[in-house]
C-alpha positions as CSV (number, residue, x, y, z in Angstrom):
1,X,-29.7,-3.0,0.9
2,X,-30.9,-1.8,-2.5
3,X,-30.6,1.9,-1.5
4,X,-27.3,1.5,-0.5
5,X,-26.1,-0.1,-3.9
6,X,-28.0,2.3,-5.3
7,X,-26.3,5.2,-3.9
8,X,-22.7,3.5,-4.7
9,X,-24.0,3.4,-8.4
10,X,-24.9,7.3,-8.3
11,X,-21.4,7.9,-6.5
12,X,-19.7,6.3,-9.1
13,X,-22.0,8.0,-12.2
14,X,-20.9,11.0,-10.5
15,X,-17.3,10.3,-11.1
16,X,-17.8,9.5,-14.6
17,X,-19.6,13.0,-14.7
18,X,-22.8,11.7,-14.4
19,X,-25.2,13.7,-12.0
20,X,-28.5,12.8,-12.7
21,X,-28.0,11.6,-16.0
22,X,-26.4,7.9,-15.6
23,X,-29.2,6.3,-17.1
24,X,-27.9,7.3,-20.7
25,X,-25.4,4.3,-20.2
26,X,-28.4,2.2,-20.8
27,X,-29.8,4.4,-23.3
28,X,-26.4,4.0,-25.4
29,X,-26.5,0.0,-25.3
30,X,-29.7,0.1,-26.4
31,X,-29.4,2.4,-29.4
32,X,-26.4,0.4,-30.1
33,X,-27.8,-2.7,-30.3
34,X,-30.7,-0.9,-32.6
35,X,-28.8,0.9,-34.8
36,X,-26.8,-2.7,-35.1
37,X,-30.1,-4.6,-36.5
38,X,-31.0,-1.4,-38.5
39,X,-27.2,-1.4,-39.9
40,X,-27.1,-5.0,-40.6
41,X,-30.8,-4.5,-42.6
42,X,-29.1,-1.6,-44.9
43,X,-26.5,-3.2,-46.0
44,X,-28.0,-6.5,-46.9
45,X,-30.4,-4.6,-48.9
46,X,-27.4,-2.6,-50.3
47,X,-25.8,-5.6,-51.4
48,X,-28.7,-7.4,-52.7
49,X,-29.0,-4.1,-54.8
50,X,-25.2,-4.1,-56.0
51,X,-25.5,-8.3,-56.5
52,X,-28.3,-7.7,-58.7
53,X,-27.5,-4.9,-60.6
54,X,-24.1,-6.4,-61.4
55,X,-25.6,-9.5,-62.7
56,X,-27.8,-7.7,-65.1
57,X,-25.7,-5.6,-66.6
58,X,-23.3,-8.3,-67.3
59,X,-26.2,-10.1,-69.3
60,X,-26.9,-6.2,-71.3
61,X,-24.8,-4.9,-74.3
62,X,-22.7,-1.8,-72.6
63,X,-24.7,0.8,-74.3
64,X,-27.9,-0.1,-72.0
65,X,-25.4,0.7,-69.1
66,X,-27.2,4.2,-67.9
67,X,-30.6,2.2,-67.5
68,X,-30.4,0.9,-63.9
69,X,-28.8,3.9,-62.4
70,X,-31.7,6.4,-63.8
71,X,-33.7,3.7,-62.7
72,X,-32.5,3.8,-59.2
73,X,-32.0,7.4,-59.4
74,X,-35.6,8.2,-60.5
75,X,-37.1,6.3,-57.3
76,X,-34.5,8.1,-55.1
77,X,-35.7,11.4,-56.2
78,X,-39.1,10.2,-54.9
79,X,-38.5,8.8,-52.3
80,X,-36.4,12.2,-51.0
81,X,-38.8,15.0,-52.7
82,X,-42.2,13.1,-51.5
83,X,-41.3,11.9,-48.1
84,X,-37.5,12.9,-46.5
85,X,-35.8,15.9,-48.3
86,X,-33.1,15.8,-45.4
87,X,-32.3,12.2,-46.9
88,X,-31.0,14.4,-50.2
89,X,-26.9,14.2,-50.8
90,X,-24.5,12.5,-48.1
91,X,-26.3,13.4,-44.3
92,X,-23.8,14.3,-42.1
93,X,-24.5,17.8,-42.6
94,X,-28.2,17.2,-42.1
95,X,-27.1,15.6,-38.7
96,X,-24.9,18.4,-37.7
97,X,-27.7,20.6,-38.4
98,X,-30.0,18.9,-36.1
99,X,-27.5,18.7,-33.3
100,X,-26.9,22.5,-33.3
101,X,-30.5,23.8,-34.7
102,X,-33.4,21.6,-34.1
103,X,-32.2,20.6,-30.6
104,X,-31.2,17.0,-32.1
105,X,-34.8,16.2,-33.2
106,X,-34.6,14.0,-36.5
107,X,-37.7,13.0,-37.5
108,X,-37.8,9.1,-37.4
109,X,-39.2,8.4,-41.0
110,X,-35.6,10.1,-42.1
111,X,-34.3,6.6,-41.2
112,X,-36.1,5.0,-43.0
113,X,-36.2,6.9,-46.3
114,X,-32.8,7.3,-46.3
115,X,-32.3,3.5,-46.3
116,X,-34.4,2.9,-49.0
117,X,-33.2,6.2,-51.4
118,X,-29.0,5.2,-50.5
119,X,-29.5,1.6,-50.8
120,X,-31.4,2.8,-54.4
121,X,-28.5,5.0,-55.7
122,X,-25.9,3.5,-54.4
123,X,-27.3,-0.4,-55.4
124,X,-28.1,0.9,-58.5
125,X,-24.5,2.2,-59.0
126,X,-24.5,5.5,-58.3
127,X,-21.3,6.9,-56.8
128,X,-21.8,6.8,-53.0
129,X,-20.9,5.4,-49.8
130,X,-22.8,4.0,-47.1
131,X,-21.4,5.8,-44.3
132,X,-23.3,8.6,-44.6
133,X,-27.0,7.0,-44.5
134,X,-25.7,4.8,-41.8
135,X,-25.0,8.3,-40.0
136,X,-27.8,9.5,-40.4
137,X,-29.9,6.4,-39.8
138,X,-28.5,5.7,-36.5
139,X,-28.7,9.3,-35.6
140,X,-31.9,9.0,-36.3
141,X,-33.1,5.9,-34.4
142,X,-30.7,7.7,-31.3
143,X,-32.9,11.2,-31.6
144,X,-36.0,9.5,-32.0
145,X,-35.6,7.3,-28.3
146,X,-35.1,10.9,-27.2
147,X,-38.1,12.2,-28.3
148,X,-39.8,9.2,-27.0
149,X,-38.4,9.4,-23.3
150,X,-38.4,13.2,-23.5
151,X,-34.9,13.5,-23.1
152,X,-33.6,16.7,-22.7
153,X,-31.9,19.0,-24.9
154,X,-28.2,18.6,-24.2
155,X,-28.9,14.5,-23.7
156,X,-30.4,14.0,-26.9
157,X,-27.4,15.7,-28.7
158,X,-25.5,12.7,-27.0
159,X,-28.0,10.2,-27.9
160,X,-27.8,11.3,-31.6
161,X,-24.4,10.9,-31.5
162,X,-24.4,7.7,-29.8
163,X,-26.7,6.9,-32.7
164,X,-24.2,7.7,-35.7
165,X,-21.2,5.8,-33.9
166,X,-22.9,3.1,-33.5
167,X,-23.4,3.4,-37.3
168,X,-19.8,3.7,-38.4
169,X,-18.9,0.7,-35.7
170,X,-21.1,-1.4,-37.3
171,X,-21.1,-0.7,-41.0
172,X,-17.3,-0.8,-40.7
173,X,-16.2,-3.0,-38.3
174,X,-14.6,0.2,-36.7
175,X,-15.8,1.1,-33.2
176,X,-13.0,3.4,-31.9
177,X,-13.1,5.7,-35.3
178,X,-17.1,5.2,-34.7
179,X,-16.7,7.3,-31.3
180,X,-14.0,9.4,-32.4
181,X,-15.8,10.3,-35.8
182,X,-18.6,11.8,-33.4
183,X,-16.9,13.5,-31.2
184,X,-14.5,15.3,-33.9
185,X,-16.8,16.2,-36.5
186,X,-20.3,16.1,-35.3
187,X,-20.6,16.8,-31.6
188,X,-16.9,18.5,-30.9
189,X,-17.4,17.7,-27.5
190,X,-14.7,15.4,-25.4
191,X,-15.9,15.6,-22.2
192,X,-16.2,12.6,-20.1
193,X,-19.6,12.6,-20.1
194,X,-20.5,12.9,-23.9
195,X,-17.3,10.3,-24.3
196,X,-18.8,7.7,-21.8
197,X,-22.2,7.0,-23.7
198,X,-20.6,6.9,-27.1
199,X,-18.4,4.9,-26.3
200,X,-20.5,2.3,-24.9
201,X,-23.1,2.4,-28.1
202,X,-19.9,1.7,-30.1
203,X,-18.9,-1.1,-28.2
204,X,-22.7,-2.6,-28.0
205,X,-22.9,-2.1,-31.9
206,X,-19.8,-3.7,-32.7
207,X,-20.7,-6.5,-30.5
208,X,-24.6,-7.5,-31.7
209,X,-22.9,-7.1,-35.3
210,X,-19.9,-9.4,-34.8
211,X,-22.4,-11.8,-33.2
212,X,-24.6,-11.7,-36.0
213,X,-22.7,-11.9,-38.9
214,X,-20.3,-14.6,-36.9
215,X,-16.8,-13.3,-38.1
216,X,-14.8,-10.1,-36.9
217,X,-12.4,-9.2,-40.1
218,X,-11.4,-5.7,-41.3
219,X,-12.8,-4.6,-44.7
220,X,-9.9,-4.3,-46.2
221,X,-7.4,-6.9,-45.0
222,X,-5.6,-7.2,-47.8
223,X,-2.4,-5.2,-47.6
224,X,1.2,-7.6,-46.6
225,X,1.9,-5.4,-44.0
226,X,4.3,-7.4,-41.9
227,X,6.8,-7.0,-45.5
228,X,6.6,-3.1,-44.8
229,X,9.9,-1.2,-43.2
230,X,9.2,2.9,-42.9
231,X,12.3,4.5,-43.7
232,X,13.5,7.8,-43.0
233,X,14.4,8.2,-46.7
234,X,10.8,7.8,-47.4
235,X,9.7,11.0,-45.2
236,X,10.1,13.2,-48.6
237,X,7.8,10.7,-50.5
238,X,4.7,10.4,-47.8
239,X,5.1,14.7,-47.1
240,X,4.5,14.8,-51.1
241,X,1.6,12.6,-50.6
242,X,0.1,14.2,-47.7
243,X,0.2,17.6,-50.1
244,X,-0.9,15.9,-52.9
245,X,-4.0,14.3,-51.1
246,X,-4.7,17.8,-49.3
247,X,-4.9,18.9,-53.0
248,X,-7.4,16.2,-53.9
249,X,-9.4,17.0,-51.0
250,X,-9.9,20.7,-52.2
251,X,-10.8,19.8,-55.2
252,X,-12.9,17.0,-54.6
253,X,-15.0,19.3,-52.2
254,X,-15.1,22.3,-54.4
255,X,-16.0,20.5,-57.5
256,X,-18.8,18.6,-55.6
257,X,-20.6,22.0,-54.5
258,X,-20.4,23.3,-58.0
259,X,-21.7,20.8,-59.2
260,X,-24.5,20.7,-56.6
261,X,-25.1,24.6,-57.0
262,X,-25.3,23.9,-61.0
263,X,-27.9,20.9,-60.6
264,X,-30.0,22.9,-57.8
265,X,-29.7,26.3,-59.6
266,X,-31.3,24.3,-63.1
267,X,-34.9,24.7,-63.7
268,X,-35.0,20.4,-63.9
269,X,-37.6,19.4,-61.2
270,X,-36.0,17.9,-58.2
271,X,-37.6,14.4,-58.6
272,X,-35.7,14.5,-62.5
273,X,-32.2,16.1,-61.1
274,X,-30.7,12.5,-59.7
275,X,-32.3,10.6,-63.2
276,X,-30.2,13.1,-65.4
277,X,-27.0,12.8,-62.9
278,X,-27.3,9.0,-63.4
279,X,-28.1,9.2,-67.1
280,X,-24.3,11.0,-67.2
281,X,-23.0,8.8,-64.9
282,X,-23.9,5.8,-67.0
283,X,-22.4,7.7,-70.3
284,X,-19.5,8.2,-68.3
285,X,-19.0,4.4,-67.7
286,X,-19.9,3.8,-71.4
287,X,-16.6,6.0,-72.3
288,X,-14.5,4.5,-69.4
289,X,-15.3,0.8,-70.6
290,X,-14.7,1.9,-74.5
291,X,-11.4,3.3,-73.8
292,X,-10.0,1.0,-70.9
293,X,-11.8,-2.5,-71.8
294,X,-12.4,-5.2,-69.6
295,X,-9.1,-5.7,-67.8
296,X,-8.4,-6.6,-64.3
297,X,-7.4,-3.2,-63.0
298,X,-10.6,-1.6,-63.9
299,X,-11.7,-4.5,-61.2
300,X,-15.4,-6.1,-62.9
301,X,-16.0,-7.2,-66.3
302,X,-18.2,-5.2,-67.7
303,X,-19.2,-2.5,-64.3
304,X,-16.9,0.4,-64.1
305,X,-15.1,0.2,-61.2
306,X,-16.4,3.8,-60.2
307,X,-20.0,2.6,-59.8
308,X,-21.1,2.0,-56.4
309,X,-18.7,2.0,-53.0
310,X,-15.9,0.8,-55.1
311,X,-14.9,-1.4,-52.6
312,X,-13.9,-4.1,-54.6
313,X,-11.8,-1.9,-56.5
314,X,-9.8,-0.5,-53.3
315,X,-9.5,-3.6,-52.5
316,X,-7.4,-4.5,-55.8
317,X,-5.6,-1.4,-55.8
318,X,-4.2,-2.5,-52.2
319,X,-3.0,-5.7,-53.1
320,X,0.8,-5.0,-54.3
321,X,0.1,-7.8,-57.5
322,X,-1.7,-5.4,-58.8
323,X,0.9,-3.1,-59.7
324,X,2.5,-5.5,-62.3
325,X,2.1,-3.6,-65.6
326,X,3.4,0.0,-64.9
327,X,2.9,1.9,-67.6
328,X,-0.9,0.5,-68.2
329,X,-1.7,0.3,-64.6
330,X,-0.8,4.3,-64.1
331,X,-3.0,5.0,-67.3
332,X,-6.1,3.2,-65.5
333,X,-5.2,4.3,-61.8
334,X,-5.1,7.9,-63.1
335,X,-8.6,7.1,-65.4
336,X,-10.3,5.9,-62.6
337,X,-9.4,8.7,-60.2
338,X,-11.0,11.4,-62.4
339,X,-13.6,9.6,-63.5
340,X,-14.7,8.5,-59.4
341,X,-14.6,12.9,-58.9
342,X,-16.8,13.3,-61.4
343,X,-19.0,10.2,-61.0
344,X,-19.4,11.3,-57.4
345,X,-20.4,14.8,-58.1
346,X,-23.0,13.6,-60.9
347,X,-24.2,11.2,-58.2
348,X,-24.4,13.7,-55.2
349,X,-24.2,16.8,-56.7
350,X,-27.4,16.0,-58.8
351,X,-29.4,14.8,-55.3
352,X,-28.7,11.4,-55.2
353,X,-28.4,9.8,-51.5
354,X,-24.8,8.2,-50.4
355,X,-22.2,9.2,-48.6
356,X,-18.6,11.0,-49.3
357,X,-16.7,8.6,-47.2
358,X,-16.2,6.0,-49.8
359,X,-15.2,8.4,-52.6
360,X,-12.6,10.0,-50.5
361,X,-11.0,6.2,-49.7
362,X,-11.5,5.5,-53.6
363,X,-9.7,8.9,-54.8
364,X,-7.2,8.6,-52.1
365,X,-6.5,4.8,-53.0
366,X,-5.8,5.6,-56.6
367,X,-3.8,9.3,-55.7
368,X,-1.7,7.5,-53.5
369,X,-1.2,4.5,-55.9
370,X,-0.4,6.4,-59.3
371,X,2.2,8.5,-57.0
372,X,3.9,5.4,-56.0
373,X,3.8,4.1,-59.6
374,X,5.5,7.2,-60.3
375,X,8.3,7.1,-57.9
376,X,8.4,3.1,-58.7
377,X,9.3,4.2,-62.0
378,X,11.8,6.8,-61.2
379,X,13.3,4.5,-58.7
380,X,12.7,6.5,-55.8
381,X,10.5,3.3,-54.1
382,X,12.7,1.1,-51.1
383,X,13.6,-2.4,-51.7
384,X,10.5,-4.5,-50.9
385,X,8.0,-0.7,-51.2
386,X,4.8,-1.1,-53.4
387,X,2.6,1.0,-54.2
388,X,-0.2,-0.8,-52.8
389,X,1.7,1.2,-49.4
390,X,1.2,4.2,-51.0
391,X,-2.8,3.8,-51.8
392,X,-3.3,2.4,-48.2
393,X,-1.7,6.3,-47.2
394,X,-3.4,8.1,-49.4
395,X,-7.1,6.4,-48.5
396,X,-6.1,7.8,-44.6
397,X,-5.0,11.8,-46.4
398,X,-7.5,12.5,-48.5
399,X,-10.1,11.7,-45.7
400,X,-8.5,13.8,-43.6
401,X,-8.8,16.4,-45.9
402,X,-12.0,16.3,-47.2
403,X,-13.4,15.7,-43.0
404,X,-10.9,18.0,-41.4
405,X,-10.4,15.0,-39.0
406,X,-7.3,13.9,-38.9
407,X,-7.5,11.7,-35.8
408,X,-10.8,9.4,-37.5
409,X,-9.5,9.7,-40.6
410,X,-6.1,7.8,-39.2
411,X,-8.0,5.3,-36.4
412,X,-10.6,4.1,-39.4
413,X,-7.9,3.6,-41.9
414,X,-6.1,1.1,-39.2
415,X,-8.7,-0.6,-37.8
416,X,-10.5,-1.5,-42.0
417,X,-6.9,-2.5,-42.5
418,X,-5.9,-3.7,-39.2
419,X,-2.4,-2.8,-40.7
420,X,0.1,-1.2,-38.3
421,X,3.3,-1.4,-39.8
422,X,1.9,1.6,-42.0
423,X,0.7,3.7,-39.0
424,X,3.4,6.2,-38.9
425,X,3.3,7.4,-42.5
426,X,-0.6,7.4,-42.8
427,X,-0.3,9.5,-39.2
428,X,2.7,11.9,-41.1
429,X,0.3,12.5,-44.6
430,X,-2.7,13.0,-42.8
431,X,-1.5,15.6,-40.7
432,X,0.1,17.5,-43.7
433,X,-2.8,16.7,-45.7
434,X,-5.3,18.4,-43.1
435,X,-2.8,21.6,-42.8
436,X,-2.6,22.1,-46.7
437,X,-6.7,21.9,-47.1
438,X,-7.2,24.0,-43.9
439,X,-4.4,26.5,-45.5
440,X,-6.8,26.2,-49.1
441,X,-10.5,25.8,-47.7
442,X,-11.7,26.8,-43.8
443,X,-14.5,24.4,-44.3
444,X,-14.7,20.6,-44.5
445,X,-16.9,19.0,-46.9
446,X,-19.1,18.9,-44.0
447,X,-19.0,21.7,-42.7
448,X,-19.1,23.7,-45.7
449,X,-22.9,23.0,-46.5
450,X,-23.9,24.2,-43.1
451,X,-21.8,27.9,-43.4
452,X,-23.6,27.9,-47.1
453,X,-26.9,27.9,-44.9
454,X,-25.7,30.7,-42.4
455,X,-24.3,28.2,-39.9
456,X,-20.8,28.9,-38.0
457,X,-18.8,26.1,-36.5
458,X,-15.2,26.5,-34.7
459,X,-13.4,23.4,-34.9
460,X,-12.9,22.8,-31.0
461,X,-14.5,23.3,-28.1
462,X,-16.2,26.5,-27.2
463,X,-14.6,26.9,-23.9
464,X,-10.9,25.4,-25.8
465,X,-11.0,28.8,-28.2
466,X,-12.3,31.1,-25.1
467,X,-9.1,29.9,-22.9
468,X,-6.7,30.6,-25.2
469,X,-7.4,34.4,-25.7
470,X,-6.1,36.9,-23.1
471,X,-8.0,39.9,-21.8
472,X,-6.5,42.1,-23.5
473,X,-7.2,40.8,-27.3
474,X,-10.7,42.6,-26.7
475,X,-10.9,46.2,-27.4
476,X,-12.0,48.4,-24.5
477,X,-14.4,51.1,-24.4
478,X,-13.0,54.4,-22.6
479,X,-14.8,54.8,-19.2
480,X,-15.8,57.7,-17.4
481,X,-14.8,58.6,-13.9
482,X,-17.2,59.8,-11.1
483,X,-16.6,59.9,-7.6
484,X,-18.5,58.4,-5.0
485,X,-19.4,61.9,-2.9
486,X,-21.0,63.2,-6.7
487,X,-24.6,63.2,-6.9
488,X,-26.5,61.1,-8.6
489,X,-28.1,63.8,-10.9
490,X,-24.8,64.4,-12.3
491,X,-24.7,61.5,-13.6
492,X,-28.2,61.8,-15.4
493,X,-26.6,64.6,-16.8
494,X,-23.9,62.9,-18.6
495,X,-26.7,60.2,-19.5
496,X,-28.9,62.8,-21.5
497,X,-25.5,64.5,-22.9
498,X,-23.1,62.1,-24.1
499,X,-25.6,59.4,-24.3
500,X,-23.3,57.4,-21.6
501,X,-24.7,54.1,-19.9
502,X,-22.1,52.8,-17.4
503,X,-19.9,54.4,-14.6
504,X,-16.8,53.7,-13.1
505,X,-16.7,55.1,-9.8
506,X,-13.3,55.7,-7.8
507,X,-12.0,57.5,-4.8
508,X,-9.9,60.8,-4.7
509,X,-6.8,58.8,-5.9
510,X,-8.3,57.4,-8.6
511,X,-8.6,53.7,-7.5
512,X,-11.5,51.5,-8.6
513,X,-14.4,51.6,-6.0
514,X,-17.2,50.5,-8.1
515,X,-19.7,51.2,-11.0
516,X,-23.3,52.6,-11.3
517,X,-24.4,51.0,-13.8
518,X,-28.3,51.4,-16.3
519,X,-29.8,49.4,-14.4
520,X,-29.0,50.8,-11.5
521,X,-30.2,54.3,-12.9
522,X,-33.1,53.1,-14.7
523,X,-34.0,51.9,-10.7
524,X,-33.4,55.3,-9.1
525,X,-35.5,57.5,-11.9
526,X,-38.5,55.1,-9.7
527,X,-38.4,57.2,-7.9
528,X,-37.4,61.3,-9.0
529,X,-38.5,62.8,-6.4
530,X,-35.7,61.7,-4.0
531,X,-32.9,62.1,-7.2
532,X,-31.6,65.2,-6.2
533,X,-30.7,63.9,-2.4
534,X,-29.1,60.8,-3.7
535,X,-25.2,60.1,-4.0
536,X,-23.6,57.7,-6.2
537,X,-22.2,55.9,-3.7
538,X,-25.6,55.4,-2.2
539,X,-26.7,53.3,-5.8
540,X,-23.4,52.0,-6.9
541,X,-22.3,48.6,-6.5
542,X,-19.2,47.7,-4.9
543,X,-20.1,43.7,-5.8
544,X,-19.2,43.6,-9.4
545,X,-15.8,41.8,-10.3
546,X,-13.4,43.4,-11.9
547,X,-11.3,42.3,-15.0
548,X,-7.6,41.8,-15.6
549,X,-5.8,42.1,-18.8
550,X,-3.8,38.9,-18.3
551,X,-6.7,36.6,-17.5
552,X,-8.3,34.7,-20.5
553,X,-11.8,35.2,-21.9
554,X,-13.1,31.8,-20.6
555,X,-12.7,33.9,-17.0
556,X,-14.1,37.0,-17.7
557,X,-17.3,35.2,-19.5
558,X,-18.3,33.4,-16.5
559,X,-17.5,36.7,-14.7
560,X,-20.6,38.6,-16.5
561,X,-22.7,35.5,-16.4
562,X,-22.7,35.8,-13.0
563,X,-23.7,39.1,-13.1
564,X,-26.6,40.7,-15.3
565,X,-24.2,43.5,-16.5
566,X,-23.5,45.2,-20.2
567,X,-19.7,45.8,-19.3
568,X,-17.2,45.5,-16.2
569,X,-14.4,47.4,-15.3
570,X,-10.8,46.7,-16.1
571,X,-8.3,47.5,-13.8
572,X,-4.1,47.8,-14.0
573,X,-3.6,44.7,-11.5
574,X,-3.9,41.2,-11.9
575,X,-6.0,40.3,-9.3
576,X,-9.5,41.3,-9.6
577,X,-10.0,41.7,-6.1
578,X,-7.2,44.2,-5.3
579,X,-8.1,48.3,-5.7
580,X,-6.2,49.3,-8.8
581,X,-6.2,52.1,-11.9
582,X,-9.5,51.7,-14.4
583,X,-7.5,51.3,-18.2
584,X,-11.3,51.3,-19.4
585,X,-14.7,49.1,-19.9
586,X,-14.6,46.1,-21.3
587,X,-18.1,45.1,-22.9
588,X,-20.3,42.2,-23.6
589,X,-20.9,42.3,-26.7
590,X,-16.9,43.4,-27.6
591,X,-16.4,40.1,-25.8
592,X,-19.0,37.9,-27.8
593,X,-17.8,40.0,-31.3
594,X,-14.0,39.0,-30.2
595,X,-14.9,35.1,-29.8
596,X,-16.8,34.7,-32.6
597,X,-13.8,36.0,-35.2
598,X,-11.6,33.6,-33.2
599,X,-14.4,30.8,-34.2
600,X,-14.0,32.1,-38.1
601,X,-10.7,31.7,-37.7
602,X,-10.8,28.1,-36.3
603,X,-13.1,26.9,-38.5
């Protein structure tokens, strides 16, 4: 009895795509349901952080504003330089890294010091999010059951991942842009069997969290939607948003890795980079408060709204009351947009710990907000339109951008907002807003950091790019012609001459018969003696495939995989297995050199 429900359960893993490897079901619940407790830990100590930082500098005069963020800034660069340097800047990279480098080995102390170095900067009010360390932590609690069951290489790439959507799930109540997040940006892999595990670590996380905390509400639930009619007429305003966000995004990335490469090319010691980032950052909100003052848009009393996640801010920006004063309101939108850049690049660029998730929602809230204050004021806004519309759009475009991820950047949007009458102009901006930063910048802000280290990513699959490219995209090598009745001598001859590796070998007519190839030579000099009584059709090989210029790469790949061979034959007709004219050789590493400028240009 059990061995026959245990063979139904292996014919059904084996649908799913599961061969052996069903068991990492399992393995996803539980690193789920860890990365769930380890979630729920970080951000209560996050919070505690911002609750009590918050409280005292209400008590302080504004000019002792700097003190708590070089505080938390100095015990952050500690905490990184002495015991974690991969928990240094915003993680995913560092992640990404691991997956496709270190066979997906993080090593598990990286959890915990990046809990305790994010939860530090950002608490402290340094300009982060927590997205990032949740990544990373829950990539790291999924690599290191991995390493503890000895996992193999290709598994424990899924467990990592499994691992950093069950972070996202959790941390933001968002367990489809969890999976999708992973399988975009980090893993680029949609295969049922990567998607199954994922998936069900989503699910688990979202579940044990929900449970926990007793409530299931969206983060920022805050937006009227149900009073929101898209309008054709509004297709000009949301394409000038999706530009304008695609915009922010460049800049937002570029200014964040000059201002990393100006903090890590300083002679400061790395332990002092993230204290003289946050001693900035505090002047910075010294200025802000001085020239804005304690009103309600700048969303605290006497915090900048630009410390921290700014959450509380996005969440007032959102809310279409907000928009009441115009002409003030698009002074402080507009103040608080630059000054969150720059904040974030003090704050990151200078080593701190956080994430870039939260900064792009912030600088797409307040880009989308000031543009619809704008149109507001030229009367270009719909009867019952807000702006507050506009800043929920721009949150989903300028994370688009900045991630090259449109389809996570669109699903987290809805499900923080749980807002669907504004689905089809967040979908239409970040679309456009991906194009024009693709158009500007190849790189992510993601990926970017890993081709500064020497690292190449395409943005799909491997076998996706490979498909799409036809035989003849690859240059060929010009062949030369021997016939099968020519001894093998001769072709020793044009060896030592012209320095010539590979054959083709055809009958009288000259139709493809077969190829002698260096290995097949390098056989026959064994044994010299019997050279000059060999024939070449008594070494060639007839069992080679040949290659058509109408078949795509993905084809011909698996064609010289099969066979330990330097280059294969290309013929006039389009079946391989029919006699035909050689047009010339195409070779391996011609293939490989083809492929990877197809991946430069993807990525």
């Amino acid at each position: 009895m059990i061995h026959r429900y245990k063979a139904r359960l292996q014919r059904f893993a084996t649908r799913l795509g599961f061969s052996r490897d069903w068991h990492l079901i399992a393995l996803a619940a539980g690193i789920g349901s860890i990365t769930a407790f380890g979630a729920l830990g970080f951000m209560w100590l996050l919070r505690w952080g911002e609750r009590s930082a918050i409280h005292l500098q209400q008590s302080w005069s504004v000019w002792l504003l700097p003190l708590l963020p070089v505080f938390g800034a100095l015990l952050t660069g500690v905490l990184v330089h002495l015991f974690a340097r991969e928990a240094k800047g915003h993680g995913v990279p560092e992640v990404i890294d691991a997956v496709y480098r270190k066979k997906g080995v993080i090593r598990p102390r990286v959890a915990l010091v990046k809990s305790l170095a994010s939860a530090c900067t950002i608490g402290s009010g340094g300009s982060a999010g927590a997205e990032g360390p949740i990544i990373q932590i829950g990539s790291a609690i999924g690599s290191g059951v991995a390493q503890l069951l000895r996992i193999s290489r290709e598994n424990t790439s899924t467990l990592v991942g499994c691992g950093a959507a069950a972070g996202i799930a959790s941390v933001f109540n968002a367990p489809i842009a969890g999976v999708f997040f992973v399988l975009e940006a980090i893993l680029r892999d949609f295969s049922v069997r990567t998607f199954t595990p994922i998936v069900i670590a989503s699910v688990f996380s979202t579940a044990v969290t929900q449970a926990f905390l007793g409530q299931n509400q969206a983060l920022f639930a805050v937006l009227e939607g149900e009073h929101y009619l898209f309008t054709i007429t509004e297709l000009p305003s949301y394409l000038l948003l999706g530009l304008l966000c695609g915009l922010v995004a460049v800049g937002f990335i570029r200014a964040l890795y000059a201002a990393e490469d100006i903090f890590d090319n300083s002679k400061i010691h790395p332990i002092i980079r993230p204290v003289v980032g946050a001693a900035l950052l505090g002047g910075l909100g010294i200025v802000f408060l001085k020239i804005v003052g304690n009103t309600e848009a700048s969303g605290a009393e006497s915090v900048p709204p630009f410390f921290g996640n700014g959450y509380e801010t996005i969440r007032v920006i959102l809310r279409p009351e907000s928009f009441g004063v115009v002409h003030v309101s698009l002074i402080v939108v507009l103040l608080m947009f630059f000054c969150k850049a720059i904040a974030t690049c003090l704050t990151l660029g200078s080593g701190g710990s956080g994430g870039v998730f939260a900064p792009s929602l912030f600088l797409g809230a307040t880009a989308g907000g000031a543009l619809g204050m704008a149109l507001d004021q030229l009367g270009l806004l719909p009867e019952g339109g807000s702006p507050a519309t506009y800043a929920l759009v721009g949150m989903a475009a300028v994370v688009a951008g900045s991630t090259h991820a449109p389809l996570t950047a669109i699903l987290i949007v809805f499900e923080i907002t749980r807002d669907v009458y504004v689905l089809l102009p967040i979908m239409l901006a970040a679309v456009i807003s991906v194009v024009v930063a693709q158009l500007l910048l190849r790189d992510s802000i993601y990926t970017l950091k890993l081709r500064r280290r020497g690292m190449l990513l395409g943005t799909a699959a491997d076998l996706t790019i490979l498909r799409r490219i036809p035989a003849d995209a690859v240059p060929l090598v010009p062949h030369t012609t021997v016939l099968p009745t020519d001894p093998v001598s001769h072709l020793l001859e044009l060896n030592q001459t012209y320095s010539i590796v590979d054959f083709v070998v055809a009958d009288d007519a000259g139709r493809y018969v077969g190829m002698v190839t260096g290995h097949d030579i390098r056989t026959a000099l064994l044994e010299r003696e019997a050279i000059p009584l060999l024939l070449v059709e008594e070494i060639m090989r007839a069992d080679l495939p040949t290659i058509s210029l109408d078949e795509s790469l993905d084809t011909v790949l698996d064609k010289f995989s099969r066979f330990d061979v330097s280059s294969l034959a290309v013929l006039t007709t389009s079946e391989g297995s029919v006699k035909g004219n050689v047009l010339g050789l195409m070779t391996r590493s011609r293939l490989l050199r083809r492929y990877q400028k197809a991946l430069s240009e993807d990525s």
